[in-house]
C-alpha positions as CSV (number, residue, x, y, z in Angstrom):
1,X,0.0,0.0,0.0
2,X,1.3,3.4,1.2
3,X,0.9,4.8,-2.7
4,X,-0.6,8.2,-2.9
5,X,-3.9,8.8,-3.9
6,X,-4.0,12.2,-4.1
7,X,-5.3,15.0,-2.1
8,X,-8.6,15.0,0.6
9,X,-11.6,17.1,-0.7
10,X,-12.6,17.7,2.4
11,X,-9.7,19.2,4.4
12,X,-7.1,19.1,1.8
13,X,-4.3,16.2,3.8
14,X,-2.9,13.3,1.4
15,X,-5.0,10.7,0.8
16,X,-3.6,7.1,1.1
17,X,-4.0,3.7,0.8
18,X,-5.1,1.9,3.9
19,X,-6.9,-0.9,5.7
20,X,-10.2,0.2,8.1
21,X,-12.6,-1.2,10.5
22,X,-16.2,-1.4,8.5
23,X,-19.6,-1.2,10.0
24,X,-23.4,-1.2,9.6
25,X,-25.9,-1.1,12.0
26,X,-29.3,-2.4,10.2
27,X,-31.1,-2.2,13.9
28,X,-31.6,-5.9,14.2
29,X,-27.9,-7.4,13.4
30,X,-24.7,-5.3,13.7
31,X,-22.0,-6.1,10.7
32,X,-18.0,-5.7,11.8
33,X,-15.7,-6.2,8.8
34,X,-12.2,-5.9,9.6
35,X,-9.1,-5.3,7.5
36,X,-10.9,-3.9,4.8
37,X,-8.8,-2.1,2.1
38,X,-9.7,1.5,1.7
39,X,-8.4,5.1,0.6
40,X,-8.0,7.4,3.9
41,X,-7.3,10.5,4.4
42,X,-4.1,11.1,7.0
43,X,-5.3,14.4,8.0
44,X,-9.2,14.2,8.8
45,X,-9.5,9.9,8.5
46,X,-12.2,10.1,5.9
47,X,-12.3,7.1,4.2
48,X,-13.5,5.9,0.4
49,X,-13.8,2.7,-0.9
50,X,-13.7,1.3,-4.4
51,X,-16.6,-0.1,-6.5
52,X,-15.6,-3.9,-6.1
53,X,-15.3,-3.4,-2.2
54,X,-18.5,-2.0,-1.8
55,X,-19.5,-4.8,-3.5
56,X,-18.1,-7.5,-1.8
57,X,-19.0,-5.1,1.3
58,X,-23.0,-5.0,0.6
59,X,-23.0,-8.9,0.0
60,X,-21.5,-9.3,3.5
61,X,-24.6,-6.9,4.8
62,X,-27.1,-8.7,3.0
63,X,-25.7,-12.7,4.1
64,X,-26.2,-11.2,7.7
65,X,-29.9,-9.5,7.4
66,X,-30.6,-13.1,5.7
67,X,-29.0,-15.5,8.8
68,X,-31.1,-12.9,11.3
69,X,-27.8,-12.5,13.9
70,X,-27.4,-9.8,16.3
71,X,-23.7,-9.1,15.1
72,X,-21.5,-10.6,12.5
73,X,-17.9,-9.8,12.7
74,X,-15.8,-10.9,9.6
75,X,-12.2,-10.4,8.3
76,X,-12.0,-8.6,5.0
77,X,-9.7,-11.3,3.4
78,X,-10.8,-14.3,4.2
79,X,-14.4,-13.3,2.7
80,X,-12.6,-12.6,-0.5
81,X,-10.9,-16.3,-0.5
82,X,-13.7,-18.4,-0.1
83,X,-15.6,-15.9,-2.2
84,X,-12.6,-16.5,-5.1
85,X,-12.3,-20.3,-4.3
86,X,-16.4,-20.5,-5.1
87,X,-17.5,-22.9,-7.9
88,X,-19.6,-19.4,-8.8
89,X,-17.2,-17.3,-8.4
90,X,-14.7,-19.0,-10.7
91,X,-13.1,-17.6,-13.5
């Protein structure tokens, strides 16, 4: 990581890659994804992620409203290995 991604348009500090703690609180089940790669800001912590992240993010979300838990904590990378190791998933 650690490659510029340019500049914050919020407060103007270097944005950079970096790994965050994601969550979502749907009322009924809370969501913890850890180690999830991100752009952050070093000045404010504002974070973005990219397209196939959110992705991969909102799919976590949705298995956990479906299983009806009250919290599902997850680690980033091992979701995207099994997820890549799927028969559906396969190339």
């Amino acid at each position: 990581m650690n490659h510029d991604s340019g500049q914050c348009p919020i407060c103007g500090g270097s944005k950079t890659d970096g790994v965050i703690t994601f969550t979502a609180d749907l009322q009924e089940t809370l969501v913890v994804v850890r180690g999830v790669p991100a752009t952050v800001c070093a000045l404010c912590g504002n974070e973005w992620l990219n397209d196939e992240t959110a992705a991969v993010l909102e799919q976590i979300v949705e298995d956990a409203r479906k299983k009806s838990c009250l919290v599902e904590v997850a680690q980033f990378s091992a979701l995207v290995q099994s997820t890549a190791a799927s028969p559906l998933h396969a190339a």
